[in-house]
N, C-alpha and C positions, 0 to 999 in steps of 0.2 A: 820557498823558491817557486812554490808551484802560481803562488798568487803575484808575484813580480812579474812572472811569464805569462802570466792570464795579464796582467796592466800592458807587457811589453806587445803582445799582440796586436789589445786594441790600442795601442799607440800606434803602430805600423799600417793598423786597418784604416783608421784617418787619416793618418798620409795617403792613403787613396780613396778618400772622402766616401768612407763606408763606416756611416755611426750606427751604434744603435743595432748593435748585431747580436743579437743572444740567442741562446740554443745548442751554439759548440761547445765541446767539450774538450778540456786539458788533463789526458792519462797518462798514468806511467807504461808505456808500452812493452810487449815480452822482449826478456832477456834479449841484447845483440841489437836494439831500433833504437836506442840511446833512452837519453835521462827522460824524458817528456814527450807525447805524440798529441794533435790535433789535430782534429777531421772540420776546422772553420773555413777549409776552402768549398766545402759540400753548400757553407751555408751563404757563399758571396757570389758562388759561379759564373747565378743567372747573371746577379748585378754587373759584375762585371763584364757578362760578356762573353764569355769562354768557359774550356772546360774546367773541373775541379782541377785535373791535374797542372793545366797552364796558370791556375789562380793560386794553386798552394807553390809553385814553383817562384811568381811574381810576389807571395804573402813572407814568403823564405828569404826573398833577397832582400826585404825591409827588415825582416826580424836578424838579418846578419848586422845591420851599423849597431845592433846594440850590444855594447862592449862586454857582456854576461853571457850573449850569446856565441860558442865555439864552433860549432860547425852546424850544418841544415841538412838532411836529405829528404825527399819526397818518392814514398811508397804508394804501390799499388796505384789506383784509382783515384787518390790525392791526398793523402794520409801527410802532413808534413812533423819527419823527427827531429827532432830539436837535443844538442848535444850541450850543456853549460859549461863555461870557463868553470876553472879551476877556483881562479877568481869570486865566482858566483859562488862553490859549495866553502870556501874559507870564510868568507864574510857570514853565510848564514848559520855556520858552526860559530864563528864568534860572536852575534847577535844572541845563541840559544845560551850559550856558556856566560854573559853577561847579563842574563832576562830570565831568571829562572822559574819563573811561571808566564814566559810568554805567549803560553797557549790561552791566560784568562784574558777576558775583555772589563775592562774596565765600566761602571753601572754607569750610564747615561745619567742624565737630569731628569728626562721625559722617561723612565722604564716602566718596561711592561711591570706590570701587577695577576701574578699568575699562584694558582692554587691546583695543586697536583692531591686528590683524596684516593687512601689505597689503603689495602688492610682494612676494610669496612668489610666486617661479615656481623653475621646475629651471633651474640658472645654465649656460645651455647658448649663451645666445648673449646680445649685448647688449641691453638694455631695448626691444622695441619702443614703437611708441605706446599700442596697447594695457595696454601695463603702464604707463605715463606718466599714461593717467590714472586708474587705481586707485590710482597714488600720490598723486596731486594730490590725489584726493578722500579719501584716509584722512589726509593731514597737516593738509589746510584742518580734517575735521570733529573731530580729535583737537584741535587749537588752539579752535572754537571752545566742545566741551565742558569744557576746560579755563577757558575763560572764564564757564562756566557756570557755574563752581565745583566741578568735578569731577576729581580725581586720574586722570591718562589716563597710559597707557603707550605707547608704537610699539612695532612688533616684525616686524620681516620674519624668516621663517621660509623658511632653504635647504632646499631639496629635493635632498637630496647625498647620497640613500644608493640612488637606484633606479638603474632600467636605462639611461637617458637620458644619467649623466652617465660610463657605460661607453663607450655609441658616440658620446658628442665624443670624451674620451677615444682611442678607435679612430682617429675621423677625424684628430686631428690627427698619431697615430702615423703615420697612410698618409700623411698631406701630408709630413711628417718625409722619410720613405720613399723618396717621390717628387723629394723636392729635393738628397735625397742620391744619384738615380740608379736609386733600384729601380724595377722595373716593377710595380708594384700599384694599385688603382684601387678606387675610394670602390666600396662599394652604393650601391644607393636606399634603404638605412634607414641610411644616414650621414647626420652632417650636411654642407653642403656649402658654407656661407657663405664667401665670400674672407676673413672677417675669419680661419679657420684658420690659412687659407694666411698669413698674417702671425704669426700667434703661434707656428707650427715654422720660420719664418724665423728668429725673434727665441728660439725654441729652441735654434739649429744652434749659434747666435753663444755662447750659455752653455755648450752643454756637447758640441757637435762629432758627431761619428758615436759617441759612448758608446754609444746604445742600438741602433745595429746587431747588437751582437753578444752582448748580455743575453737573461736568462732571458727567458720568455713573460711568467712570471710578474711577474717584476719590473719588466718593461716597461710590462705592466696595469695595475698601482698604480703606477709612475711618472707616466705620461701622467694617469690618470685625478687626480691627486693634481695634478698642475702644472695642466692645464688649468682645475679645480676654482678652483685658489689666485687663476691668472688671472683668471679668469671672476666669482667675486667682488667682488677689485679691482675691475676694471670696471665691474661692478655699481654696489659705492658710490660710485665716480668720479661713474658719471650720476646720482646720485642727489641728490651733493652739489651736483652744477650744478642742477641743480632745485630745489637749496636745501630738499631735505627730507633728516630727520636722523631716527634711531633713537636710541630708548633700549637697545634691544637685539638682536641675532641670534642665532637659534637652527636647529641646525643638525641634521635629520633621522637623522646618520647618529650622533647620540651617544646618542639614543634606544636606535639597535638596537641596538652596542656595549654600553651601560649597561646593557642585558636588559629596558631598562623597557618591550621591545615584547613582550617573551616571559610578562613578569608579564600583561601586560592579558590576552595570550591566554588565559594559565592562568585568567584572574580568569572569563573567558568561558566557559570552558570548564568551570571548575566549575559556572557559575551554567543549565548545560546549555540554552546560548546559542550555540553551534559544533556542525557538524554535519561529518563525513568523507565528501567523496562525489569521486569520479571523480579519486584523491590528493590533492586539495586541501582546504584547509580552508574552513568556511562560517560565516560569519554566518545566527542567523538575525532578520533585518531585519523579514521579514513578523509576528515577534511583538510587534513595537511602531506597524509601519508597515504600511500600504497597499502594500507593495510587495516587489518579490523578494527572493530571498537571496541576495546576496553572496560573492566570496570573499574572506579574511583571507592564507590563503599561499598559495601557487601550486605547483602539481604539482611545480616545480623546486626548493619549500622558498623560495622567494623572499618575503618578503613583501607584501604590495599597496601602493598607494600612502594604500587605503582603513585598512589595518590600523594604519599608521606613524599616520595622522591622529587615530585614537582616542587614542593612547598621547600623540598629543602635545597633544591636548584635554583630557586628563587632566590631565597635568604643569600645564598652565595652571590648570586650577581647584585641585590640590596648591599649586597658588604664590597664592592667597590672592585670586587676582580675584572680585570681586563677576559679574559678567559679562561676557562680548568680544563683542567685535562681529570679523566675519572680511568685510572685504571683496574677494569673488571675481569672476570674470567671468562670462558667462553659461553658458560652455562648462561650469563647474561645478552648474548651476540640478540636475541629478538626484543629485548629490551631499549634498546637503542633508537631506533625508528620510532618510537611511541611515543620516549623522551625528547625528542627531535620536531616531534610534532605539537608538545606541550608548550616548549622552549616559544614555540612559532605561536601560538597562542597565548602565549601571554606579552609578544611583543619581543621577546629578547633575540639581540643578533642572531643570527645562523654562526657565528665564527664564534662564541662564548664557550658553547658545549662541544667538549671533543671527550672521545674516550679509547682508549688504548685498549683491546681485548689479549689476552696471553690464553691460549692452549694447558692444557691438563699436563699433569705433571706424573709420571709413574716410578717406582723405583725399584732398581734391580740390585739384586742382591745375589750372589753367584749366577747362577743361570734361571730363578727366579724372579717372575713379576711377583710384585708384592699388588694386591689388591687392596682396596680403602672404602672402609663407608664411615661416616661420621655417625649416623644414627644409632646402627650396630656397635659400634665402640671397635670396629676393625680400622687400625689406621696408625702409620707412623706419627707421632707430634712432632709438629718443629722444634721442639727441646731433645725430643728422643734422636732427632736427626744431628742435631749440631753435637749432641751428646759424643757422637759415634765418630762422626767425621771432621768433626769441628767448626770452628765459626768461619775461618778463611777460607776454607773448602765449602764450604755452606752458600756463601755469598757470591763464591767466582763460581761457581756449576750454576746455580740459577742466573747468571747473570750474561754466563757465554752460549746459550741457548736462544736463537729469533724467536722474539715473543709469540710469532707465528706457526711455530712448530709444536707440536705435541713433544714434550719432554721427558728423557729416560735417566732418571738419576742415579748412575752407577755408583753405588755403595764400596762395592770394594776398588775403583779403580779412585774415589774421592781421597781411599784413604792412602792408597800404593806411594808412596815415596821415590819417584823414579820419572825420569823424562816423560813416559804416558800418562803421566799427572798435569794437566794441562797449568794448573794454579803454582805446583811444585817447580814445574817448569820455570815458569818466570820469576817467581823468586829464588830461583836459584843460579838465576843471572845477575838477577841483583845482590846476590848474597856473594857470588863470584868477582863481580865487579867490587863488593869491598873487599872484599882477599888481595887483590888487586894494586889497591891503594895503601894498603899494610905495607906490603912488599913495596910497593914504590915507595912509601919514610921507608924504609930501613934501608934502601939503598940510595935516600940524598935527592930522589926524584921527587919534586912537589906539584901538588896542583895549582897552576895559573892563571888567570884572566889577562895576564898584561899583553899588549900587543907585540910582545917581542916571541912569542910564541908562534912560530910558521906551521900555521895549520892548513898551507898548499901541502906540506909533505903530504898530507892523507891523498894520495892519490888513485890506491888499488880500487880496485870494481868494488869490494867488499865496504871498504871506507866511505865510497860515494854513497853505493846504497845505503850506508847508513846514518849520513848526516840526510838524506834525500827519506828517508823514513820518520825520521823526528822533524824535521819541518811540515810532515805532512798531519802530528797530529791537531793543532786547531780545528784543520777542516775535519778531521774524525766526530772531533766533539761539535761541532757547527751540525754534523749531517745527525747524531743524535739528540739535539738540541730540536731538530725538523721532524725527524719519523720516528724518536723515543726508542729504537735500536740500541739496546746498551749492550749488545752482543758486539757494536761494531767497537766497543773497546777490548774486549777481548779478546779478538783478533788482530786489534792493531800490536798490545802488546805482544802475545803469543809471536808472530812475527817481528818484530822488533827483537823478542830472546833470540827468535831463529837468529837473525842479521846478527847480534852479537855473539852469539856462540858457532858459528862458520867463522866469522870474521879472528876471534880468538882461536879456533884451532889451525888457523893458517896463519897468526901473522903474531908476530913476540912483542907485547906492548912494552915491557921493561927490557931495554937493553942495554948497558953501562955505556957499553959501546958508541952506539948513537943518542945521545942523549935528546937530540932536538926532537927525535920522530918519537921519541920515546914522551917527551913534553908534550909532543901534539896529540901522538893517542890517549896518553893519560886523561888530557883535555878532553877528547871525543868521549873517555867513557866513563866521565864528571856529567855529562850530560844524559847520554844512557842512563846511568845508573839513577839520576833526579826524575827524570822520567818514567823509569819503570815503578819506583817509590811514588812518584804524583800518580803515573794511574790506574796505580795499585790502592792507594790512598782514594781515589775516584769510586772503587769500587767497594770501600770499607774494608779493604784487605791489606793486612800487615807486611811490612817488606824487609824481613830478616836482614842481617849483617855477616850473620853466617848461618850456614846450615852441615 
């Protein structure tokens, strides 16, 4: 409704030969200012002439011939509210009851070509939470630009060619070491997680004391080679319990291998973009950015973690994406600039590279912060999380949090069974709404699409607002489609339960009595209920039948 009344405006505004007007905005105004408000007389005034308030009163009585619109008033300073026929909310209840996914866009001919890379960490130990919900929120927002009508890719990219996956690697050698008898002992720049100690357990049992008595050599690429193989396993295990899936992985160390980290350099280095100083190699960053130079290899000939990421932002725009989105954590926020300025040296659009940052994640647990280090081995895993609170609960908490925000995952309230359950909550409107539908067969009342169904009966404030709620999720998914907010589904739904469960404690959907209002609510909450199930579905979260 809301986009008919965004057409009907500027329809009304060319009758006063005013094109080409944007900037206004169409909201649902507070309770008692009717269905829709617009402040577009703010933005014709001058043109016209006159004040806002004389130009929303002159903008009102054009938007009155249109037969959807019911009545006009003009607040304050020129606010004009807009009141819709009866008319207007029956037709777009049975537009959503015969269209049941008419929030998706159908894929163009010409579409974008988009690649969303998330859940790239060094496979150095199991998924914390932290990485749980970068994942959550690159699957939910890949699914819902695909619903947008957009060609989306996944891609978790391993970081298997640096230093990090040398000293697991090491550590589990020494754990090896240690359970075969040797006296040697972790550093503090090992890692130190018990999960080691179980994978040279489950070492010994494959292949025995073998590597007591191997080269160095071969020992180094052994370990680093098994733990790697391990470590990924792993990887996608928890990934797949979270029920998110890749279209592809791509593995850091085939870059270096293939030389295509040694071409960028050259490519940098002709373009006298590299600088030699103190053995190392430099970027220079400050020619495109605000900020210092970099280094590309390392006095040891190593490469950086910075260098590898050029070469493989490259490859990505080689492979024909229109632009990615890379979503990282905060720890990476001065990252960004550096890459932004490589991007610019080697020619590629400013609009290719985008990246989404998410905030830290903490989780409480009674009246406890839980702390986390990955090195230390202190840390919930993302299996130990879902373990506790489950997968549905897992997915809707990381997902109704702005990526913006520092994040507090409440443990015991993920698990609570009761309207303070924000997840509980809404499926248990959907689960109400089939209860619903039971009791409506057994009393002769069916669900409808035919047009003999009077869906003006819906009249009460509750009704409106709630066919005026589910017309408005496209735009939900259109605005997370734009700013990668997938919190803004969670909030639509969360309200959306509100609107149905007010709307049900005041008003008797099944009534023998009335059957017609009885047909048409049934109808309104055939749609509800599809809806709460789609974007529940959106979110990788299940939509019970009953609870």
């Amino acid at each position: 409704m809301k986009k008919y009344l965004e057409t009907a405006i500027s329809n009304a505004l060319k009758t006063l030969d005013l094109l080409d007007i944007k900037g206004y905005k169409v909201e649902v105004p507070p309770e008692g200012f009717g269905d829709y408000s617009t402040n577009v007389a703010f933005f014709v005034s001058k043109r016209m002439r006159m004040s806002p308030l004389k130009a929303a009163e002159v903008i009102g009585e054009k938007l009155l011939s249109d037969p959807r619109v019911e009545r006009i008033s003009v607040d304050g300073p020129g606010f004009i509210n807009i009141i819709l026929s009866q008319e207007a909310f029956s037709e777009a209840l049975f537009q959503t009851l015969n269209n049941r996914y008419y929030w998706r866009i159908k894929r163009p001919a010409a579409q974008k070509n988009i690649q969303i890379e998330f859940a790239s960490v060094n496979p150095t130990g199991p998924f914390t939470v932290g990485h749980g919900r970068q994942a959550v929120i690159g699957d939910i927002l890949a699914e819902v630009m695909r619903a947008r009508g957009l060609h989306v890719e996944k891609e978790m990219y391993l970081n298997d060619a640096g230093r990090q996956i040398q000293l697991l690697g090491e550590s589990v050698w020494i754990r090896y070491q240690q359970l075969l008898g040797k006296k040697v002992e972790l550093e503090d720049t090992h890692y130190q997680g018990g999960y080691l100690v179980e994978m040279a357990e489950e070492l010994i049992k494959e292949v025995g004391e073998t590597y007591l008595d191997r080269s160095e050599k071969e020992t180094r690429r052994f370990f680093r080679d098994y733990v790697l193989d391990r470590m990924v396993q792993t990887m996608k295990a928890s990934m797949d319990k979270l029920g998110v899936s890749f279209d592809s992985f791509f593995s850091e160390r085939t870059l270096v291998e293939s030389g295509a980290v040694d071409r960028v350099l050259k490519t940098l280095r002709d373009k006298g973009l590299v600088t030699d100083r103190d053995g190392a190699v430099w970027f220079k960053v400050s020619a495109f950015e605000d900020e210092s130079d970099k280094v590309l290899v390392r006095s040891d000939g190593t490469f950086t973690y910075f260098m590898t990421d050029i070469a493989y932002h490259l490859n990505k725009f080689e492979r024909g994406f229109d632009y990615v989105i890379d979503i990282w954590g905060a720890d990476h926020l001065g990252h960004i600039p550096r890459m932004r300025a490589a991007m610019k040296a080697l020619g590629i659009p400013e609009s290719f590279f985008n990246v989404m940052v998410h905030q830290y994640v903490n989780l409480k647990k009674g009246n406890e912060i839980v702390k986390m280090s990955t090195r230390r081995g202190e840390f919930y895993t993302l299996d130990e999380l879902m373990e506790i609170v489950g997968v549905d609960a897992t997915r809707y908490f990381f997902a109704m949090f702005d990526p913006d925000t520092h994040m507090l995952f409440d443990i015991d309230l993920a698990r609570t069974k009761s309207a303070e359950n924000p997840v509980f909550y809404v499926q248990y409107a959907h689960a109400r709404i089939c209860s619903i539908f039971r009791n409506a067969v057994e009393k002769g009342i069916c669900h409808s699409t035919a047009e003999d169904v009077d869906y003006s009966l819906l009249q009460s404030d509750e009704e409106r607002k709630l066919i005026r709620e589910i017309t408005s999720f496209p735009e939900v998914l259109e605005r997370v489609a734009g700013d990668y907010k997938v919190s803004r589904i969670t909030n639509f739904l969360e309200e959306l339960a509100s609107c149905f469960h007010i709307f049900y404690n005041k008003h008797k959907v099944i009534d023998r009595n009335h059957m017609k209002m009885s047909e048409a609510r049934v109808g309104l909450c055939m749609v509800i209920k599809n809806l709460l199930a789609d974007g529940l579905a959106l979110l990788g979260v299940s939509a019970p039948e009953s609870m």
